[in-house]
N, C-alpha and C positions, 0 to 999 in steps of 0.2 A: 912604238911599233909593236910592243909583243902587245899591248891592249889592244891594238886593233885588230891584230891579229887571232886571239881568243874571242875576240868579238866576231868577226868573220865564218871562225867555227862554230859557235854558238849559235849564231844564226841559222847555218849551212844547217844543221843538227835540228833546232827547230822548223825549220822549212819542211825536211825529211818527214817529222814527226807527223806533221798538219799534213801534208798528202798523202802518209800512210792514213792516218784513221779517215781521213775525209772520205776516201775511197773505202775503208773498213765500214762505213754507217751505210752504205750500198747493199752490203751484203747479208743476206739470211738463212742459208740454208745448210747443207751437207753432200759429201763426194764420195762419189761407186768404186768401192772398194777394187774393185776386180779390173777393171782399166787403167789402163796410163793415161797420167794428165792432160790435159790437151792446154797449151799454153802459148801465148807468142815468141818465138824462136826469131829471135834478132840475128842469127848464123853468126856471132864473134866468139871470138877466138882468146882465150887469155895469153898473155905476153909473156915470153919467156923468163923463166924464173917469178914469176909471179901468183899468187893465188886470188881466187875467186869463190865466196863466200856467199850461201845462197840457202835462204828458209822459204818457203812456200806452204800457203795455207788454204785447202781446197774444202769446198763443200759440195756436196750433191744432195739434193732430196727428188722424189716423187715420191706419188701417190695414184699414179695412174698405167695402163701399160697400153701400147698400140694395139688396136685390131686387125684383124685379118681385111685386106680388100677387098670392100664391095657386102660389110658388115650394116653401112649404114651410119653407124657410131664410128668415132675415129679411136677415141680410147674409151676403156670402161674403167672403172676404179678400182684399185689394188685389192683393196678388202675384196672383192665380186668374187676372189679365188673360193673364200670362202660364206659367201652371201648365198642361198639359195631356199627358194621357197619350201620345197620338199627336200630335207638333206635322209636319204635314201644308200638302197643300195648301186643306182650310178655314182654317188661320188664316193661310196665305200663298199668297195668291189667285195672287202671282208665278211659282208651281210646277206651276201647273197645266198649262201646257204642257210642262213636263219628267215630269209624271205621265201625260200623253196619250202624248210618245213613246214611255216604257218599257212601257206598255202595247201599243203599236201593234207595237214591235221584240223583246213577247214574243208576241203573239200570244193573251193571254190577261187578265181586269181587274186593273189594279195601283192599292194603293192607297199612294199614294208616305208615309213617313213618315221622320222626321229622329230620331227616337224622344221620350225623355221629358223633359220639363222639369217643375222645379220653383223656385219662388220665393218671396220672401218680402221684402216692401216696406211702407214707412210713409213717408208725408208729415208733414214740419215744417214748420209758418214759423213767426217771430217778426216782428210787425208793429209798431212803437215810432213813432207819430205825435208830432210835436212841433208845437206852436200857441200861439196868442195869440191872445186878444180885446181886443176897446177898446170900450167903452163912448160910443159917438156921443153920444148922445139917453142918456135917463130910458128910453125904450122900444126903443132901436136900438141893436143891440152886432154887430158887423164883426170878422169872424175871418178866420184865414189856419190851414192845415195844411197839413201835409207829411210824408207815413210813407216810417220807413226800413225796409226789407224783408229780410228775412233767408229765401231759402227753400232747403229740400232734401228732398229725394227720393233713399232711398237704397232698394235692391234688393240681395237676396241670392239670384243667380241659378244653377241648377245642371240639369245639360246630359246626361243619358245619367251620372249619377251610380254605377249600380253594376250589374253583369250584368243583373240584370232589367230595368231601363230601357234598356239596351243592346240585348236581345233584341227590342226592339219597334221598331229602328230596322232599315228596310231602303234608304236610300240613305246616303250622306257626300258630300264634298266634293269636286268633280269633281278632277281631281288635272293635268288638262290647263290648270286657271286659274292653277295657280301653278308647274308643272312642265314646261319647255321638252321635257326629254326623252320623257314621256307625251303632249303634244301629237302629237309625231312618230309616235307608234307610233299615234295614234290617225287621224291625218293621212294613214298608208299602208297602213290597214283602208276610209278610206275610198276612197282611190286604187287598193286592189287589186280592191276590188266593182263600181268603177266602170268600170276596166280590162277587168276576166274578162267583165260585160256588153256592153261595145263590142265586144269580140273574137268573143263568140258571135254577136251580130247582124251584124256585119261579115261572118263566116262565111255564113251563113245569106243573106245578101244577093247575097254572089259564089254562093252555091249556087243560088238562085233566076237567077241573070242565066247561069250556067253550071254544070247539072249537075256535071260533071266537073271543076269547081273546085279539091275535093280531098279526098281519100279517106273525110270526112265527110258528105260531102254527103247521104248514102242516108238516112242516119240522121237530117239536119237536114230533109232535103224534108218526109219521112214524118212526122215530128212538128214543122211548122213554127209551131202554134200553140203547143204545149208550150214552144218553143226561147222565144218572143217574150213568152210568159207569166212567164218563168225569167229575162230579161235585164230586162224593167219591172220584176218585184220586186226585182232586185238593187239597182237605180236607186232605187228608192225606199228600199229600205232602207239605201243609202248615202248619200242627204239625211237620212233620220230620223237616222240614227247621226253624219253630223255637226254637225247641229243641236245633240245633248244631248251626247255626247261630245267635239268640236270638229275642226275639219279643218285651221286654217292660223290665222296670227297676227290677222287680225283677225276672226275666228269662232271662240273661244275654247269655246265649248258652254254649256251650261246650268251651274249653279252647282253642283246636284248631278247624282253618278249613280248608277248601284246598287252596293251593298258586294261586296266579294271575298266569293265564296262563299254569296251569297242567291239564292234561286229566281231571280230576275231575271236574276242576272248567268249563271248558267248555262244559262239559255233562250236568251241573247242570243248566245254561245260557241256553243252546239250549233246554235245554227241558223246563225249565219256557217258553218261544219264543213260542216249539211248544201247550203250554196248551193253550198261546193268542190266538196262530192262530186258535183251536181248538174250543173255548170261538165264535169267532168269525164267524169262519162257521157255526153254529147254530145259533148264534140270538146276529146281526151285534151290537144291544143294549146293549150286557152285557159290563160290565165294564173292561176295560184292563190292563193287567197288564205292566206295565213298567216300572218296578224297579225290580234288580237284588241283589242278598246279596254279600255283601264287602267279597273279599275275601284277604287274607295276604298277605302282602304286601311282602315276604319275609323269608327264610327258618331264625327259633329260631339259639340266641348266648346262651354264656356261660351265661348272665343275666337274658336274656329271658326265658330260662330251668331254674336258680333258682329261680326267680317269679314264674314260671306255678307251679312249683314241690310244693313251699308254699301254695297253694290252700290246703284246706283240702279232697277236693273231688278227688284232684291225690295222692298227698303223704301225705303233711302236713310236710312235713320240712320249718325248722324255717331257716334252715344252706346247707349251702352247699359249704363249704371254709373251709380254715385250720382253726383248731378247735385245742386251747390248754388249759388245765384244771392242777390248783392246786388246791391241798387239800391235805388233813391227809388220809393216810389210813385206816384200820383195825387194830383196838388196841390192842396185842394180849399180856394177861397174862400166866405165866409157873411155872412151877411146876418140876424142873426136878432132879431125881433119879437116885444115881449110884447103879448100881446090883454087880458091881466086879472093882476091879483094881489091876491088875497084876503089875504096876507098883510101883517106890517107889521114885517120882520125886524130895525130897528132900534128898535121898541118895546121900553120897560125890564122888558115881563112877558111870559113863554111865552106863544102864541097859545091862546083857547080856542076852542071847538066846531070846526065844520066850514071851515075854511078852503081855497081852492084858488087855484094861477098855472095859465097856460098859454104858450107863445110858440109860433110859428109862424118855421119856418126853410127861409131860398131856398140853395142850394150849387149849385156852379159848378164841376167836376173838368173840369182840366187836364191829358190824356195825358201825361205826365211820367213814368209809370210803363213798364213792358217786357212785350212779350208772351213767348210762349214761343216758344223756338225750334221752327219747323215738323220739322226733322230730328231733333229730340231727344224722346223718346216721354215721358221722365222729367224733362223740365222744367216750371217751375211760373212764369209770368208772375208780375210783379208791379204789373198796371194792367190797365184793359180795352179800352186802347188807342185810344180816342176821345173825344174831348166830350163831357162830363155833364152834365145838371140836375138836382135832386132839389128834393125838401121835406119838412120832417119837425117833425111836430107834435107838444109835449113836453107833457103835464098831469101835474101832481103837486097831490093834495088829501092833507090831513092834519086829525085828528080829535083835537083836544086836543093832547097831546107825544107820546103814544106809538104809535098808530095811523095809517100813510101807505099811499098809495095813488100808483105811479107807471106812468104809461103812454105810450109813442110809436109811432107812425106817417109809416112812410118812403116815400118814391118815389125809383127814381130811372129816368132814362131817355138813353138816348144818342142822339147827332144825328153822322151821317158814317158813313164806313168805315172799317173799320183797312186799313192798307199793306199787310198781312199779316195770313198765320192757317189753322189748320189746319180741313177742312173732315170734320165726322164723317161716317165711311164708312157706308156702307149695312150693314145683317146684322152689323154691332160689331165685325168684324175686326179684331184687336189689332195686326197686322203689316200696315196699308191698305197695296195696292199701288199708291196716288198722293201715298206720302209727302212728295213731292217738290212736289207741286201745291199752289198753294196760293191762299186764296179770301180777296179783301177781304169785311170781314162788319159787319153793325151786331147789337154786344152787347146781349142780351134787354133788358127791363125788371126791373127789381129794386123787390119789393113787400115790406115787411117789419113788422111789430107785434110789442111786446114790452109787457107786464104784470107788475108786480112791486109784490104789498101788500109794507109795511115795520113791521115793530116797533121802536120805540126801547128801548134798553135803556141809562136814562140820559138826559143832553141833548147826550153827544158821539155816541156808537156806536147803529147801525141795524142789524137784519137782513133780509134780504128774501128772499123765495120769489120765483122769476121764470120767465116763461111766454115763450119767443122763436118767432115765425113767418115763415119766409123761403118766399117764391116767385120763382123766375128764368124769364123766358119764352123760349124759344125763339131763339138767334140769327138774325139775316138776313142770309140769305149770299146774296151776290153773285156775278157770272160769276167764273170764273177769271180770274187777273191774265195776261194776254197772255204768250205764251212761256214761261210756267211747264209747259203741257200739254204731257207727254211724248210720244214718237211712239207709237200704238196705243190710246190714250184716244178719247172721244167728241170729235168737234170742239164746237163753242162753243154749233153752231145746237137738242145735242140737249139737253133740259132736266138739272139737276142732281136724282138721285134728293134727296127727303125728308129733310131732316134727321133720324136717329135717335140716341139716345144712343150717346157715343160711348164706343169701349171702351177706349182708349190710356188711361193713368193720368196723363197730363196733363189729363182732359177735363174739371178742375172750372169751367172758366167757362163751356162748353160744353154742359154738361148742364143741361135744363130740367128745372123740376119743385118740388115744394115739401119741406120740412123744418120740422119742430116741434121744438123743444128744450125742456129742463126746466133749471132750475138756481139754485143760491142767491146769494146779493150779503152785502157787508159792508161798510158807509161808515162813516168817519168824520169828522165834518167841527166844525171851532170856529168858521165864519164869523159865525153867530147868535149865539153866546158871543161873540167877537170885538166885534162892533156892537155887546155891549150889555158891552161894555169889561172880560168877565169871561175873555178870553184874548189872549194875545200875538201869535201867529200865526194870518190867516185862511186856511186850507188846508182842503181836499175831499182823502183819500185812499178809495180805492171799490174793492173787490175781488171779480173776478163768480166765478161758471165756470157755464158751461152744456154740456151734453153730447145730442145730437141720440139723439131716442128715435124716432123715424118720419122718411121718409123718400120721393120718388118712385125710381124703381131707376135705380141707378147715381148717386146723391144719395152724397156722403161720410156715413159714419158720424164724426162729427167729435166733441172733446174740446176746450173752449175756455175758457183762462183769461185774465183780464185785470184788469191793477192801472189804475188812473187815480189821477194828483195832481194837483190843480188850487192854483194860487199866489197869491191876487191882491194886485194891488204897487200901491202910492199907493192904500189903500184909508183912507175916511176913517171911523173911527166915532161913535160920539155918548159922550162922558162923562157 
C-alpha cells in the first residue's frame, strides 16, 4: 500500500513537472514593469484555514510603439525615438542657441545638424511575483505579493556610421570643451576683435576731440559713421564668437561648432579676414587680427553624443546604453470575497448544466517598487511609485465539464505624489532639454477587462481564447520640485504646458491611452480531482501569452507570456 502510494505521488509530481516546462518551451520573451499582470482569474476562494501558495513568472518584451491614427504605419520601431536623418536642433531644443549664433556669425540661415543616427532598441522585463493566501472565513481569503523585477532596455546606437551619414553633418564637437590649447587660440580671436575695435574708436574719439591727433584722422572724421559702424560689429561679433566658440575658463562655448571645412566654418574665417582688412583700411595702426577659432575636427560618434548628451545644459543623461535594473516591485496586499458559488467542487460527480462563482477583490500596493531614473532616458521603473487601491471582480461560469467562461474587471488608482519623476515634454522631443527637472506626479488610473471562454479537454487540461483591455489615464503632474528648475526655465508662477505623449523610451507609465490584446491560455489544474480524492497533488499550473493588436500612439506594441502555479498546502479533501 505505502509503494503504491509513493508511486502515485511520484507520478502526480512528474506529471506537474512535464506540463510545467512543456508549456515553459512556449515562452520567450519579458514583462512591463509598470502594470499589473493580466492573468486568468478562476474567481476561487481558498478554504477556510487553509493556504494557497502561488509563483508566477511573467515576461514582456517589445520593440515597437503604436502610431497615431491615420499615420499610415501602425507602429514604428522603438529605436525610431532615436533614429533620425538630421539629429539637429528639433530633437535638441539645447542647440538652438548655438544654431542662432552660427547663423548670425554667417550672415546667412543655418540649419545646425550633428548628422545621422540610427538605432535599434527592445525592452525586457521578467516579472516573478511570489504570494500566499489564507483562507480567513468560508468567504474571506487574505493575501500578500511581492514581484521581483527584472528589467532591461538595451539599444544599439550608431552615430555618422559611414560617409553618407557623415555628409549630412555640419557642426562636431567644440574642441575648446576638452582642448586647453584651442581654448586659447579661441580666447585671442576673441581678444584681437575686441582689441582692433577699442583701438579704432579710441582713434576716432582723439580725432573728434583733436583733428590733428594723427595722421588718420581725415579719413576717420570723413567716414565717422562707417568708422563706429565697423568697431559695434566687431564687438558684437566677438560676443557671438565667444559665446559658441568660448573665450576663457569658465566660458567654455557652446558644445558644438561648425566642422573644418563646411560652408559655415569658411564664412566664419572670411569674414574675421574681411573685419582685418576693414581694421586696416582706416587706420594702418589698429591692431590685427590673426587668429581664427578651432573649428571640429570631425562630425560626433556614438561616444561623442553620449558625453555631449551628459552635459546638463543639453540633456543631462548620465546613460545612454543598455540599461538593466533589479529590484522588488509593488507590494501588493488583498482582501478577497466570494459573492456566490454555483459550484460544489467537493461533490463526488462532475458538475452539470450551467454553474457559476464570483469574488470581489480590495488590494492595497505598497510603493516598494523603483521609478526610473530621471537622467537615464533607457531605464525602466519597477513601481509607480505611490499608494494604490484597486478592485477586481473575477466570474468564472462553466457548462457541463467542457464549456467555461472566464471573465475580470480591474481598477486601480493612486493617492499622493511620487518624490520624483520625469515630466513629458511638450512636441515629444526625444533629448527634453529639462532633463534634469523633475516633477512629483500622481500616476493615472489603471482600468483593465479580460475575457477568456475555455474548453476542457479532459477533466485536468483547459484551453482558452482570451480578450485583454487596458486603459492608463493621464498622469497628474505637479509643480516642479523646488531647486530642481535650472537657470533660463520658466519660473514656478508660468503654468506647465499639457501633458503630451512622451517620446523618451522610458515613457511606458507615462503614456496614456488604451490597448487591446488577443491571445490564448493553458491550465491545468487537479484541485477538483484532488477533492474528490482522485489526485495527489492540488496544484493550478496556467500558461497565457497575449500579444497587443491595437493601440493609442506611442502605446507599446508588447508580446506577453506568463506561467502561473498555484500550491495549496493543508488542503483537506473529502474521501
Amino acid at each position: 500500500m505505502k509503494r503504491s502510494r509513493l508511486f502515485r505521488v511520484q507520478n502526480a509530481v512528474m506529471t506537474a513537472a512535464r506540463a510545467l516546462a512543456a508549456t515553459a518551451l512556449l515562452v520567450p520573451g519579458a514583462a512591463r514593469a509598470q502594470a499589473g499582470l493580466t492573468h486568468l482569474d478562476d474567481a476561487t476562494i481558498v478554504p477556510k484555514g487553509e493556504w494557497r501558495l502561488q509563483a508566477i513568472t511573467a515576461w514582456t518584451r517589445f520593440d515597437s510603439r503604436f502610431l497615431p491614427a491615420g499615420a499610415g504605419a501602425k507602429t514604428s520601431p522603438l529605436g525610431a525615438d532615436f533614429s533620425f536623418d538630421s539629429l539637429g536642433a528639433a530633437q535638441l531644443p539645447a542647440l538652438s542657441t548655438a544654431q542662432s549664433d552660427i547663423a548670425a556669425m554667417t550672415h546667412r540661415p543655418f540649419r545646425l545638424s550633428l548628422g545621422t543616427s540610427r538605432a535599434a532598441a527592445d525592452a525586457r522585463v521578467v516579472v516573478t511575483p511570489i504570494g500566499a493566501e489564507y483562507g480567513l472565513t468560508h468567504r474571506l481569503t487574505l493575501g500578500a505579493m511581492i514581484p521581483l523585477v527584472r528589467t532591461r532596455m538595451s539599444i544599439m546606437l550608431r552615430m555618422n556610421a559611414d560617409s553618407a551619414s557623415a555628409a549630412n553633418a555640419n557642426v562636431g564637437i567644440n574642441p575648446a570643451t576638452v582642448n586647453a590649447a584651442a581654448l586659447a587660440q579661441d580666447s585671442s580671436v576673441v581678444r584681437q576683435l575686441t582689441d582692433a575695435s577699442n583701438s579704432l574708436q579710441g582713434a576716432l574719439q582723439a580725432c573728434q576731440a583733436n583733428p590733428a591727433a594723427n595722421s588718420d584722422c581725415g579719413t576717420l572724421l570723413a567716414r565717422a559713421a562707417d568708422v563706429s559702424t565697423l568697431a559695434q560689429d566687431a564687438e558684437t561679433y566677438a560676443l557671438v564668437l565667444g559665446r559658441l566658440y568660448g573665450q576663457n575658463s569658465t566660458a567654455r562655448g557652446a558644445g558644438v561648432v561648425p566642422l573644418q571645412g563646411t560652408t559655415a566654418d569658411s564664412l566664419i574665417r572670411a569674414y574675421i579676414v574681411g573685419l582685418d582688412s576693414s581694421f586696416q583700411a582706416f587706420r594702418t595702426a589698429t591692431p590685427r587680427v590673426t587668429s581664427a577659432p578651432v573649428a571640429s575636427g570631425g562630425p560626433v560618434g556614438v561616444d561623442d553624443l553620449a558625453s555631449f548628451l551628459k552635459d546638463p545644459a543639453v540633456a543631462g543623461f548620465d546613460s545612454l546604453k543598455t540599461t538593466v535594473r533589479v529590484a522588488p516591485g509593488d507590494l501588493e496586499l488583498s482582501a478577497r470575497y466570494l459573492l456566490f458559488d454555483g459550484f460544489s467542487l467537493r461533490d463526488s460527480a462532475p458538475p452539470a448544466g450551467l454553474h457559476s462563482r464570483a469574488t470581489l477583490t480590495a488590494t492595497w500596493r505598497l510603493p516598494t517598487g523603483q521609478l526610473a531614473t530621471a537622467s537615464n532616458p533607457l531605464d525602466i521603473g519597477t513601481g509607480r511609485g505611490t499608494s494604490s487601491a484597486g478592485a477586481r471582480l473575477a466570474l468564472y461560469s462553466q457548462w457541463g465539464t467542457r464549456l467555461g467562461l472566464g471573465a475580470t474587471a480591474q481598477y486601480i488608482t493612486s493617492f499622493g505624489k511620487t518624490t520624483t519623476g520625469r515630466y513629458p515634454m511638450a512636441g515629444g522631443a526625444p533629448f527634453p532639454a529639462a532633463t534634469l527637472d523633475t516633477y512629483s506626479y500622481t500616476p493615472g488610473a489603471v482600468v483593465s477587462f479580460s475575457v477568456a471562454p475555455r474548453i476542457m479537454v479532459g477533466r485536468l487540461l483547459g484551453v482558452n481564447v482570451m480578450y485583454d483591455y487596458l486603459h492608463v489615464a493621464a498622469n497628474d503632474y505637479g509643480d516642479p520640485q523646488p531647486g530642481n528648475y535650472r537657470a533660463g526655465t520658466p519660473p514656478f508662477s508660468i503654468p506647465l504646458p499639457p501633458p503630451t505623449p512622451v517620446a523618451i523610451l522610458n515613457g511606458i507609465s507615462s503614456t496614456p491611452g488604451t490597448t487591446q490584446a488577443m491571445g490564448f491560455g493553458i491550465t491545468y489544474s487537479t484541485v477538483t480531482e484532488y477533492d474528490r480524492g482522485k489526485a495527489v497533488l492540488p496544484i493550478d499550473i496556467t500558461f497565457t501569452h497575449l500579444e497587443a493588436l491595437s493601440g493609442a500612439a506611442r502605446m507599446p506594441k508588447f508580446f506577453r507570456d506568463q506561467i502561473q502555479l498555484r500550491f495549496y498546502y493543508r488542503r483537506h479533501r473529502n474521501r
